[in-house]
VOGU-3710 file (C-alpha; in Angstrom, 3 decimals, decimal comma):
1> xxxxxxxxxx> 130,159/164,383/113,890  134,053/164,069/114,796  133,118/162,142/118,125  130,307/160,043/117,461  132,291/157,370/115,445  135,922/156,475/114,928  137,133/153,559/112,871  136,564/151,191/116,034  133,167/151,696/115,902  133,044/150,333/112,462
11> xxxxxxxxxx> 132,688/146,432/111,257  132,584/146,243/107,925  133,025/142,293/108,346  129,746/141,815/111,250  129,278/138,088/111,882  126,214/137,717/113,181  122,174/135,942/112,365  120,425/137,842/114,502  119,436/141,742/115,069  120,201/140,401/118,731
21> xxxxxxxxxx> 123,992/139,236/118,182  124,208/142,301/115,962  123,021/144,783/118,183  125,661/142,948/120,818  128,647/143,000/118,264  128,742/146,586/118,587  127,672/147,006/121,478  130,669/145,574/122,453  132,679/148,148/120,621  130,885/150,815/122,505
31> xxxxxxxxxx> 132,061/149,525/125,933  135,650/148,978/124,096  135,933/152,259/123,551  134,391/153,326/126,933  130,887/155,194/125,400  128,547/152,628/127,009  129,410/151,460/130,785  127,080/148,537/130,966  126,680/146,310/128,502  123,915/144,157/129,670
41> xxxxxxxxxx> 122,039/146,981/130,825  122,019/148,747/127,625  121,221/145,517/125,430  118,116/145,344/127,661  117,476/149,558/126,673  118,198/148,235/122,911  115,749/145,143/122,966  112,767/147,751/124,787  112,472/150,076/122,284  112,648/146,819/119,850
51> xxxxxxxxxx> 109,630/145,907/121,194  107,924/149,491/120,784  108,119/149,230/116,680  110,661/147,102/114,492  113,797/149,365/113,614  114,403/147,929/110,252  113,890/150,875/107,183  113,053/150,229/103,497  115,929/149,966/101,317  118,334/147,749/103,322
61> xxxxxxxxxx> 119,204/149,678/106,623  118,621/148,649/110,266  118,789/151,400/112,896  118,522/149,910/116,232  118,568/153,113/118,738  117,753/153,873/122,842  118,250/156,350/125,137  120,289/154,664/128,202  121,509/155,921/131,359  124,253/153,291/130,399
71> xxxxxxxxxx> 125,647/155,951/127,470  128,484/157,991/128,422  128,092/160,301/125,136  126,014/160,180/122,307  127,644/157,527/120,003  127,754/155,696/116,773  128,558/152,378/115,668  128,066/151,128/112,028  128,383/147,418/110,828  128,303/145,866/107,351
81> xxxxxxxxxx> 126,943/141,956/108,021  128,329/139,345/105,852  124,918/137,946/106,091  122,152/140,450/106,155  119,721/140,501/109,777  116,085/140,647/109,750  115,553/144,366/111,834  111,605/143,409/110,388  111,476/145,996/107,353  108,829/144,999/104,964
91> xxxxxxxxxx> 111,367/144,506/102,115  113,607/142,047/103,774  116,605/142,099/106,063  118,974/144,549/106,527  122,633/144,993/104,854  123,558/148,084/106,720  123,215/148,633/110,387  123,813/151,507/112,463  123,791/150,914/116,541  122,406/154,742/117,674
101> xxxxxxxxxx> 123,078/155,449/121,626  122,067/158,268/123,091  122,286/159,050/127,128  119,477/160,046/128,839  118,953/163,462/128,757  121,384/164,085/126,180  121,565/167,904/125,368  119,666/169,061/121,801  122,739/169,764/120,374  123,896/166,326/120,404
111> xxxxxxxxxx> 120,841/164,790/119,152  121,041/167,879/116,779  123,929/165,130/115,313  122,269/162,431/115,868  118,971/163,393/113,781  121,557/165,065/111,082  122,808/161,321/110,663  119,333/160,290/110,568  118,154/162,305/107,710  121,650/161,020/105,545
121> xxxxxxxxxx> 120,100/157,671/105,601  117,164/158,573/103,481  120,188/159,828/100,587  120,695/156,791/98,496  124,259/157,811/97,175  125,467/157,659/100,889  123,948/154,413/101,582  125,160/152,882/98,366  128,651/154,432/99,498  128,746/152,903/102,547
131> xxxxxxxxxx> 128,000/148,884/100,383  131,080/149,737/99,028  133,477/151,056/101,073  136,520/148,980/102,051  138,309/150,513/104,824  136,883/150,847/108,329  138,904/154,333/108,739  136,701/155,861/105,377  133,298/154,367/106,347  133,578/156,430/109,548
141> xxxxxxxxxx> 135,082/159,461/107,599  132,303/159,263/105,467  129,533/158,951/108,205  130,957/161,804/109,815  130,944/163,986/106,689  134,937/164,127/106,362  134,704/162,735/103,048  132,236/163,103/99,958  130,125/160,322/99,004  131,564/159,877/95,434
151> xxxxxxxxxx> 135,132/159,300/96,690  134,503/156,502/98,483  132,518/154,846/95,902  135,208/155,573/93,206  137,992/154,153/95,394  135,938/151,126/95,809  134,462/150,142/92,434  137,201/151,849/90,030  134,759/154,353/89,332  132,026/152,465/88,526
161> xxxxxxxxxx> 129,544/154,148/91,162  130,365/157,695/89,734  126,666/158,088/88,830  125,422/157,388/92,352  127,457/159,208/94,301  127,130/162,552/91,425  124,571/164,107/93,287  126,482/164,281/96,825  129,496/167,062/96,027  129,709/168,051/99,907
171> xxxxxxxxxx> 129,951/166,065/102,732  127,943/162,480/103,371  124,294/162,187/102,332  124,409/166,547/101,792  121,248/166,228/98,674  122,251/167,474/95,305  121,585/171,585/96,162  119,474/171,503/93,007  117,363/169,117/94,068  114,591/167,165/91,872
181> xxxxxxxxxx> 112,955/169,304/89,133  109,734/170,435/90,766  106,357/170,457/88,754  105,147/173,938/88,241  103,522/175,451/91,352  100,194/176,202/91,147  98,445/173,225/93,196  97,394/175,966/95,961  95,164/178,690/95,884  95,857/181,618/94,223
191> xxxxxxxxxx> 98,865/179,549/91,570  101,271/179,279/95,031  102,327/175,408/95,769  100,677/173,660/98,240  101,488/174,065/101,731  101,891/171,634/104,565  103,328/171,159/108,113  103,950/167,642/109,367  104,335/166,628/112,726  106,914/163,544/112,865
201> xxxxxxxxxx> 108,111/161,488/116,138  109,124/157,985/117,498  109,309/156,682/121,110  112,762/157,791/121,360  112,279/160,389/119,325  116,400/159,873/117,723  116,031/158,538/114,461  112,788/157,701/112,591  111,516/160,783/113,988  114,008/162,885/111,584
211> xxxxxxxxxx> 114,254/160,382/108,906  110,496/160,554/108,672  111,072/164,654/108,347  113,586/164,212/105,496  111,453/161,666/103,609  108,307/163,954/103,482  110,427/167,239/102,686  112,303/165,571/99,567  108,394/163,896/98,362  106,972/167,263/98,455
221> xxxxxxxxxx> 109,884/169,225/96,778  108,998/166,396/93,959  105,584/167,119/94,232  106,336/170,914/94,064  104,714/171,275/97,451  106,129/173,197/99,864  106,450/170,997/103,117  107,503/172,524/107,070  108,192/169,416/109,516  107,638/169,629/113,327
231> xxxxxxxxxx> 109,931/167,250/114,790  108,561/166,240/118,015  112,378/164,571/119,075  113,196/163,321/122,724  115,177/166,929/122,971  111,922/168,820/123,311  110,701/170,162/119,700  110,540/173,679/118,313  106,689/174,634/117,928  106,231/175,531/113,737
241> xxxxxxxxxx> 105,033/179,494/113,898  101,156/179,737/114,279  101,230/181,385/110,758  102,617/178,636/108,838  100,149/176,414/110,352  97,154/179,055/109,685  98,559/179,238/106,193  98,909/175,666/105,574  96,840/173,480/103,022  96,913/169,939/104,874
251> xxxxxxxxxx> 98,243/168,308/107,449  100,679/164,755/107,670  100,656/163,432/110,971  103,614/161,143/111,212  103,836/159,531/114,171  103,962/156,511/117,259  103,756/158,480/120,136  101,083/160,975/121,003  100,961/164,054/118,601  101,918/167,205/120,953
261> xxxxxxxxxx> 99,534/170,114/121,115  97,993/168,410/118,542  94,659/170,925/118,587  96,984/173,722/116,842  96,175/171,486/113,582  92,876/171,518/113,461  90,099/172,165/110,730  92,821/171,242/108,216  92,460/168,415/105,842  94,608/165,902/107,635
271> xxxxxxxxxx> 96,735/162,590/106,496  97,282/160,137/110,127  99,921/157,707/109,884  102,735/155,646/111,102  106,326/157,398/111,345  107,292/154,482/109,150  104,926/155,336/106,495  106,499/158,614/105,953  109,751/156,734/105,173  108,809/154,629/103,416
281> xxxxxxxxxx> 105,982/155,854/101,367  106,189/160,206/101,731  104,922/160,490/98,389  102,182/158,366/98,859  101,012/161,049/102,132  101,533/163,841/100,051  99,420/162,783/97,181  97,036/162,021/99,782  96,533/165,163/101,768  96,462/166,259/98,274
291> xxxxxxxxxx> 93,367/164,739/97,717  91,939/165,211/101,037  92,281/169,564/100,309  90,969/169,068/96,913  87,811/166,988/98,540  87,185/169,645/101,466  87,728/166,990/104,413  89,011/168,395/107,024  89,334/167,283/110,841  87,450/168,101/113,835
301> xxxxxxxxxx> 88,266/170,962/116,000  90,139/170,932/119,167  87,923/170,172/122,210  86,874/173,183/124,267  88,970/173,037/127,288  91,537/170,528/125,869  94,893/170,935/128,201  97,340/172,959/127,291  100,521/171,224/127,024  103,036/173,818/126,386
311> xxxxxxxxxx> 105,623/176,101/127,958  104,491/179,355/125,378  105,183/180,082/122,402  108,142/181,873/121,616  106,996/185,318/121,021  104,737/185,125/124,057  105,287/187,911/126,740  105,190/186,791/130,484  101,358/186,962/131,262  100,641/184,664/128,238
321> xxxxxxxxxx> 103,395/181,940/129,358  101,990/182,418/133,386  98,628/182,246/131,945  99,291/179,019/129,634  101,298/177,452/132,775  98,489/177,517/135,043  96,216/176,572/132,879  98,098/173,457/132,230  98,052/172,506/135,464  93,939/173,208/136,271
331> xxxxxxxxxx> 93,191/171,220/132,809  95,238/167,830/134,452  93,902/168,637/138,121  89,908/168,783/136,333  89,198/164,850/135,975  90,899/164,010/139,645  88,224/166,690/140,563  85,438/165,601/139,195  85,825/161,261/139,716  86,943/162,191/143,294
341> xxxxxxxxxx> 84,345/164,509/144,400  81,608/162,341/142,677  82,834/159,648/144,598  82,050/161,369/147,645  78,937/162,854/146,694  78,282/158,912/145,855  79,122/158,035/149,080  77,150/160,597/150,813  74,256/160,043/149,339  74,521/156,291/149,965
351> xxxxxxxxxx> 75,487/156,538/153,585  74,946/160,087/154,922  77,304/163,026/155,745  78,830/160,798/159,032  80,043/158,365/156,271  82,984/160,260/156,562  83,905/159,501/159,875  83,919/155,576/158,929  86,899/153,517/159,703  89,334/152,078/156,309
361> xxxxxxxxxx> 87,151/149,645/154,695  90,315/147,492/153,864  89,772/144,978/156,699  85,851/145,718/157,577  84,155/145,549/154,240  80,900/143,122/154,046  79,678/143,188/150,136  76,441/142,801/151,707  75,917/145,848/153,389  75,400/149,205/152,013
371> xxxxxxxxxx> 76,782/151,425/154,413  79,893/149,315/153,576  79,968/150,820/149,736  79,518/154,089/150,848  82,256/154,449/153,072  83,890/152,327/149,931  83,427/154,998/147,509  84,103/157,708/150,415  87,777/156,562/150,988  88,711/156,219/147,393
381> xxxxxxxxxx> 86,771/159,651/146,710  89,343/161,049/149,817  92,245/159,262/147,879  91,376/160,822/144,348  90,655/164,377/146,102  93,887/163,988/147,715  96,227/164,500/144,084  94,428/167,415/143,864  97,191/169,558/144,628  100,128/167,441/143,446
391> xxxxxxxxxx> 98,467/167,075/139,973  98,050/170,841/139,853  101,555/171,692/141,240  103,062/168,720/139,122  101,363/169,754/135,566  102,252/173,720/136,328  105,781/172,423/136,776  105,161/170,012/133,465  104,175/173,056/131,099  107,308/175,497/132,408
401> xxxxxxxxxx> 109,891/172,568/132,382  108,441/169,860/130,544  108,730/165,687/132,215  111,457/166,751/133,927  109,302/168,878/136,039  107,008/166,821/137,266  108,959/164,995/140,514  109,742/168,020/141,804  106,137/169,385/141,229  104,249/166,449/142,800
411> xxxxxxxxxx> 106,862/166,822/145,467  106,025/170,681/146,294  102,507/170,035/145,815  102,290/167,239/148,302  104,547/169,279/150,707  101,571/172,095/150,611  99,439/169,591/151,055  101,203/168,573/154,640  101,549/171,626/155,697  98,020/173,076/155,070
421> xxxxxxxxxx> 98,939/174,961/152,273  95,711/174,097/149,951  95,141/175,187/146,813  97,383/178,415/146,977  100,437/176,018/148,033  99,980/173,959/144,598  100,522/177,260/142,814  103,192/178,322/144,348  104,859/175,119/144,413  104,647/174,477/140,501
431> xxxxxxxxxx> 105,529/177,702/139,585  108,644/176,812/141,571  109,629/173,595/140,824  109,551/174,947/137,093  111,306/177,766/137,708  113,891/175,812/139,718  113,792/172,613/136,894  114,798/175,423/134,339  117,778/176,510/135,984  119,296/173,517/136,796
441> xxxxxxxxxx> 118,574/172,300/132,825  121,065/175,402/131,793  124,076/174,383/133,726  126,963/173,300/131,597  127,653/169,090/133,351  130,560/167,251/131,996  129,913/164,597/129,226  130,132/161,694/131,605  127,056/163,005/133,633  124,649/163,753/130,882
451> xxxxxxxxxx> 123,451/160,316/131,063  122,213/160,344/134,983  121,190/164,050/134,906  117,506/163,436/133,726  117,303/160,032/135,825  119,215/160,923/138,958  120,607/164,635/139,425  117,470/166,602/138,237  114,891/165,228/140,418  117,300/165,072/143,293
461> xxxxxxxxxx> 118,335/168,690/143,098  115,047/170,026/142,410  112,854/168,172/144,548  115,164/168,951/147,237  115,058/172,480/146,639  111,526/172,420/146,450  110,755/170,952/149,393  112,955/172,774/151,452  111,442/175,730/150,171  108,544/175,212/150,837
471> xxxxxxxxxx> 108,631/172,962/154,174  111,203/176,484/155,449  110,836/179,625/153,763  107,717/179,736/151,316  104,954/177,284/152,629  104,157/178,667/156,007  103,322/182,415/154,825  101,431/180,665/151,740  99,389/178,542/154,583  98,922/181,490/156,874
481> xxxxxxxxxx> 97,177/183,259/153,440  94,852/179,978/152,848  93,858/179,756/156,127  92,886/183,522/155,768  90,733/182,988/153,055  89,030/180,325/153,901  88,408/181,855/157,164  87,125/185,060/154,971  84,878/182,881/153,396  83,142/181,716/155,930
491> xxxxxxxxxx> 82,698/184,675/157,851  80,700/186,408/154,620  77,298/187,403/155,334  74,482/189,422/153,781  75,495/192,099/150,568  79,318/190,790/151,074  78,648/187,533/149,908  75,804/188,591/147,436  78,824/190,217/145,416  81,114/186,992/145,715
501> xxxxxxxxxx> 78,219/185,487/144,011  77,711/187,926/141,531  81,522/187,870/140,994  81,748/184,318/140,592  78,645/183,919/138,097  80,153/186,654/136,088  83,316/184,404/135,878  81,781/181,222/135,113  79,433/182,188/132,043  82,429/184,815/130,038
511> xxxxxxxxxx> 84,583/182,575/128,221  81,718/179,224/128,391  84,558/176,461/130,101  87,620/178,904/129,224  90,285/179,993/131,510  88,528/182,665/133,462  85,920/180,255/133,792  88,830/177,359/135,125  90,036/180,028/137,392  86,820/180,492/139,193
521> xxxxxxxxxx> 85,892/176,412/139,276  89,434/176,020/140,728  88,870/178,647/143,164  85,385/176,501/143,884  87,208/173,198/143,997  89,981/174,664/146,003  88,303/175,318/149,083  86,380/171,693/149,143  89,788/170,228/149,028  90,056/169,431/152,280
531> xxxxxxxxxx> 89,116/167,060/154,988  86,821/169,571/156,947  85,610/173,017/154,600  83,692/175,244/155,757  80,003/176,737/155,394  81,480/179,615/153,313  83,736/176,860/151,057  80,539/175,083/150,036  78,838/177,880/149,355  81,301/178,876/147,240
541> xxxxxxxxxx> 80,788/175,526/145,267  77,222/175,845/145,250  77,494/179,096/143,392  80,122/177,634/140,846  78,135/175,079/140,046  74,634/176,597/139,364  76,131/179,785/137,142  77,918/177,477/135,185  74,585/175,427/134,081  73,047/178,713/133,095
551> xxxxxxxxxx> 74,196/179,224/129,761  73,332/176,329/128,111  69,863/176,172/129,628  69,622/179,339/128,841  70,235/178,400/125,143  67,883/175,419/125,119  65,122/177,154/126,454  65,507/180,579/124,139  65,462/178,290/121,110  62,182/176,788/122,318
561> xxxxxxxxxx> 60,819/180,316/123,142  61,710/181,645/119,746  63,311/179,189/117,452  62,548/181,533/114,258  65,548/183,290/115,760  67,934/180,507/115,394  69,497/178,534/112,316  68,048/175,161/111,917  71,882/173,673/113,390  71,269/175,925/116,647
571> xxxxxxxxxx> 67,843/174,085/117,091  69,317/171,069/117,152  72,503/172,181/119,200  69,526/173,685/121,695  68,409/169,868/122,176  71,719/168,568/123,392  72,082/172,039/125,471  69,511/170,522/128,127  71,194/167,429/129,025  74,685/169,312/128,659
581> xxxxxxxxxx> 73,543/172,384/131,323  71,727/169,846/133,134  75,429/168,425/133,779  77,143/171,192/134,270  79,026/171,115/131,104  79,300/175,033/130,132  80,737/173,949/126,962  77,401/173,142/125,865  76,989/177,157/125,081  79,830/177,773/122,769
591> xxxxxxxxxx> 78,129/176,697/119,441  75,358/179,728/120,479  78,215/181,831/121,226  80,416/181,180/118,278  77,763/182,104/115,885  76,862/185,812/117,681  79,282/186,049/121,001  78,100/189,979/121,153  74,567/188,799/122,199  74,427/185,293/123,746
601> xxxxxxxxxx> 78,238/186,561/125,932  76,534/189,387/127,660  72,997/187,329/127,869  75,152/184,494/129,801  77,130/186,488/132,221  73,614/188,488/132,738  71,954/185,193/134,330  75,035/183,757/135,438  75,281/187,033/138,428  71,589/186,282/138,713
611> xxxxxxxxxx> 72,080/183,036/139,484  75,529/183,366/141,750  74,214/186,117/143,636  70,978/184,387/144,785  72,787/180,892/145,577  74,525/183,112/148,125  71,728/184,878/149,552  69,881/181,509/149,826  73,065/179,994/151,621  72,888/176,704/149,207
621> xxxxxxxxxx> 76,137/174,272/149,871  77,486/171,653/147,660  79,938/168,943/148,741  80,643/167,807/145,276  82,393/169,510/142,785  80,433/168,176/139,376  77,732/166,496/138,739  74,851/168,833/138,247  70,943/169,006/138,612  72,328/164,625/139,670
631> xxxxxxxxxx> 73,851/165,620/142,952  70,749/167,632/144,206  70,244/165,381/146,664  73,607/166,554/148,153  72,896/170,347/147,872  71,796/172,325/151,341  68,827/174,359/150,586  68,071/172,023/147,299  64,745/174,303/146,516  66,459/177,805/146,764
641> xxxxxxxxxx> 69,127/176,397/144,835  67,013/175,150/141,736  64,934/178,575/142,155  67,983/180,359/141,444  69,590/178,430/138,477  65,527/179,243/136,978  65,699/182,428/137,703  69,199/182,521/135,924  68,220/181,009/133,062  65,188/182,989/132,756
651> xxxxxxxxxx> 67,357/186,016/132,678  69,742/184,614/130,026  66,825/183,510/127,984  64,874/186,386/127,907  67,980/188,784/127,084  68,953/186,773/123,985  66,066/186,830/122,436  65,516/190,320/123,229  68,698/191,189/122,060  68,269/188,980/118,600
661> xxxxxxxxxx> 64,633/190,282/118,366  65,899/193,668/118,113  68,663/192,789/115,415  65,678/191,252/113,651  63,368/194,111/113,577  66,222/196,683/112,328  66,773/194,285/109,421  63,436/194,277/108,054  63,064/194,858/104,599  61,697/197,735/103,318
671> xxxxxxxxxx> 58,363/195,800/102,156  57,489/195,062/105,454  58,118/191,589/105,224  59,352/189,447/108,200  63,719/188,864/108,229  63,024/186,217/109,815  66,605/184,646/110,860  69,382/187,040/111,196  71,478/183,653/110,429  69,450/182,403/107,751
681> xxxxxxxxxx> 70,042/178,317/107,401  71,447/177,004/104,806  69,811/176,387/101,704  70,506/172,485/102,342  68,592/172,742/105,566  65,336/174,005/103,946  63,541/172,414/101,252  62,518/174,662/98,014  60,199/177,302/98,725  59,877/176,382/102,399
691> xxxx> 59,499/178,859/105,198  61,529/179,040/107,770  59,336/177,554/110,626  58,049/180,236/113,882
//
């Protein structure tokens, strides 16, 4: 921690009344010694991440932070008020302070530092070493770990702090390697101590976020639990390994900024709080997910289709990280999708197909007149449709690179968009901006730059690169291949486009809203994306659509046909299966398939083909891209449409139960008597001596 303080970065004598004047004070020492370049500027970084959450900690200490592009290097300052500040800690003002700048973009090494500092703070023989301290050249010794803990104290008080500094023998705030005595283990199953993984972070992600990790690992070594910490910092985070999350007990959530990947947690008995609380009360958490474990709560599961926000895990191989990249992208790209194309479909049904032709409403609307709204709802529809392929090129970009890879993203995107490179163009464009994000991340920049590269030099460089790229070299070839498929796609006729159906139910209905599902609905959306698709394009919708209401209908009607075969919980789940298929929400088919995926999977994907291949024999087009059995009015061939999504679900229905019938049957007892369920309910659903109803 050589270069992150010096003794002119230290007042051990700070005038000031106010966290303001304080945070100024040395501030002004920064700029001194040439770590901060404007003062003003980064005072005004300090006082915004004020406002996000008060920076004053339990136990004395105030810890204003930022990240600035005013900070030359990652830098320390440390000041001992004569009168202690108000930082708004719950116990009272602050005697210690600690000014924590970091530059924007500031490598994970440094903030490596940074966050080691951090966790010190939560050791009360450093903090009680630095009250004591006289000399301005050992306080920053002793922040930077040159010099024990206990020497400073004895130099100070004559020995008289011996027994608080006696558990720090190495360098500053380094915890007693013994540790606390630990209860015996034997609080998880099997006589092994309990297990959790915490997620911690902040808005800057510098200092609570680690000091929050600290706290909750020292409150479970006293509680003999063993505790892993995800620190979510503003250097990216390191992802805990899937199997100490699978093998965990409960889970803290520590946090003031949206929990990462937060569905990797779920099903576990979970404690949601404040980063603060883990500070300040860890034990408190611990006894409380405790509790939780010992009580059976758990949390819900992660929503089907939830985006994926993540570059891979580390052990992934290439396929999985392509696979998890692309998938972010299609799971941001969804929503603009769907409130876009309903707009439209809105707006069409409101004002006709020629509504599209209308002039900008921004200087002709009359609230009085109808045709006014639709061409309203049309324009803003053509706006939302528009980020289509930005948001998918941006968010591809955003899972390889992380933030920094969305300028350069939304850049390529809207480049392919200009150049008539659709859907394909997005693709390609976000798989390069990552790529190219990535690169320029690992080249070595001079301490003085660190600060503009995430601000300035990244999204320069990158988005340059992209767009050159793809406005030169990579776009053209990548429209020339849209072009071609959309021209494919309209010129399919007769057992050709049958099997495009087919292909496309068979997608839709396999993994119920998963990503070979995405993949076809993006395929769908793709080719409505524009100002003029064709015949084949709608089509193509149209057959999207309809095999991906199939499954759940399929569900809610089999349970009607023969409920006996279904728990009481898949009866119910069969009611809310109508409205969801009815929608379009594929989803709705996952508790069915959960529960016996060898039978209701196949039975799906059976009358999903049905369904596809008929849509395109009957020629049915859609203009929207969601919105169901709703946005009939909007389909060509309405009638042949509906026939097929009945004759679909027909199909689906009838196999299931065949195909649970059967299982039935072979389980019969010996007796002759009736299995009835082959998932019986449980013995909560069914009142004593009740049979289970036909």
């Amino acid at each position: 921690m050589s270069q992150l303080i010096n003794a002119d970065l230290v007042d051990l004598d700070l005038t000031a009344n106010t966290k303001e004047e304080a945070a100024r004070s040395l501030a002004e020492r920064m700029v001194a010694e040439g770590r901060v370049t404007d003062l003003e500027g980064f005072l005004a970084d300090v006082a915004a991440r004020e406002t996000q959450m008060p920076t004053g900690l339990e136990g004395g200490i105030g810890i204003p932070h930022c990240r600035s592009a005013h900070v030359t290097e990652p830098t320390l300052a440390f000041g001992r008020p004569v009168t202690p500040v108000d930082f708004g800690a719950t116990d009272g003002p602050a005697d210690l302070i600690f000014l924590i700048a970091a530059p924007d973009g500031a490598d994970s090494d440094h903030l490596g530092i940074l966050s080691s500092l951090a966790r010190h703070l939560a050791d009360a023989d450093f903090t009680e070493a630095l009250r004591t301290v006289a000399d301005p050249e050992r306080a920053a010794a002793l922040i930077r770990g040159d010099e024990a803990a206990e020497d400073a104290a004895d130099e100070a008080t004559d020995g008289s702090a011996d027994g608080a500094a006696a558990g720090s023998p190495g360098g500053a705030g380094e915890p007693d390697p013994a540790g606390p005595q630990a209860p015996e283990e034997g609080s998880g199953e099997g006589g092994r101590p309990f297990r959790i993984v915490a997620v911690t972070s902040c808005p800057t992600g510098i200092a609570h976020t680690y000091m929050a990790a600290e706290s909750l690992e020292r409150a479970g070594q006293e509680a003999g639990a063993e505790v892993s910490v995800e620190t979510q910092g503003s250097a990216g985070f390191d992802r805990l390994d899937p199997a100490v999350i699978a093998a965990a007990d409960g889970v803290i959530f520590a946090h003031d900024v949206e929990v990462r990947e937060k569905e990797r947690f779920a099903g576990k008995p979970t404690v949601d709080a404040g980063v603060k609380a883990a500070i300040n009360r860890p034990g408190e958490l611990v006894a409380e997910v405790q509790g939780k474990a010992e009580r059976g709560e758990v949390s819900g599961t992660a929503r089907p289709g939830a985006p994926v926000d993540t570059a891979g895990e580390p052990g992934d191989g290439y396929g999985t990280r392509l696979r998890k990249w692309l998938m972010t992208g299609v799971s941001y790209m969804v929503p603009f999708v769907a409130a876009g194309g309903l707009l439209i479909a809105v707006s069409f049904a409101i004002g006709g197909y020629e509504i599209a032709d209308a002039k900008s409403v921004a200087d002709h609307f009359a609230w009085t007149e109808l045709h006014s709204w639709a061409a309203l709802f049309n324009q803003i529809g053509q706006l939302a449709f528009g980020f289509l392929v930005p948001v998918l090129a941006g968010y591809i970009a955003y899972g390889m690179a992380d933030r920094p890879g969305l300028v350069p993203g939304f850049v390529g995107g809207a480049v392919a968009v200009e150049i008539g490179a659709g859907f394909l163009g997005g693709l390609v464009a976000g798989l390069l901006a990552g790529a190219v994000v990535t690169a320029v991340r690992r080249v070595a920049v001079p301490p003085v730059l660190r600060g503009i590269m995430p601000v300035v030099v990244i999204p320069l460089l990158s988005s340059a690169v992209v767009g050159a790229l793809m406005f030169v070299l990579i776009g053209k070839p990548v429209a020339t291949a849209q072009k071609a498929m959309t021209d494919w796609l309209g010129g399919l006729t007769g057992t050709n486009a049958v099997l495009l159906g087919l292909l496309i139910g068979l997608m839709m209905c396999f993994d119920l809203g998963g990503p070979v599902n995405k993949v076809a609905y993006t395929f769908a959306t793709g080719g409505i994306a524009t100002s003029d698709p064709g015949h084949g394009s709608l089509t193509v919708m149209a057959t999207a659509m309809a095999a991906g209401m199939v499954p759940p209908l399929g569900m809610a009607l089999a349970t009607v046909v023969r409920g006996r075969l279904f728990t009481t919980a898949e009866r119910e789940n069969g009611k809310a299966a109508w409205v969801l298929g009815a929608s379009f929400i594929t989803e709705g088919a996952i508790p069915f398939a959960a529960a016996d995926p060898l039978r209701v999977i196949p039975s799906s994907m059976a009358g999903g083909a049905v369904t596809g291949a008929l849509t395109m024999a009957f020629g049915s087009t859609l203009r929207a891209p969601h919105g169901g059995v709703f946005v009939v009015p909007l389909i060509g061939s309405p009638f042949q449409y509906l026939i097929a999504i009945a004759a679909g679900t027909a199909v689906t229905t009838g196999l299931v139960v065949l195909l649970k019938g059967a299982r039935v049957r072979r389980s019969r007892r010996p007796d002759g008597s009736d299995g009835t369920h082959e998932q019986p309910a449980a013995p909560s659903e069914q009142p004593s001596g009740a049979t289970v109803p036909a």
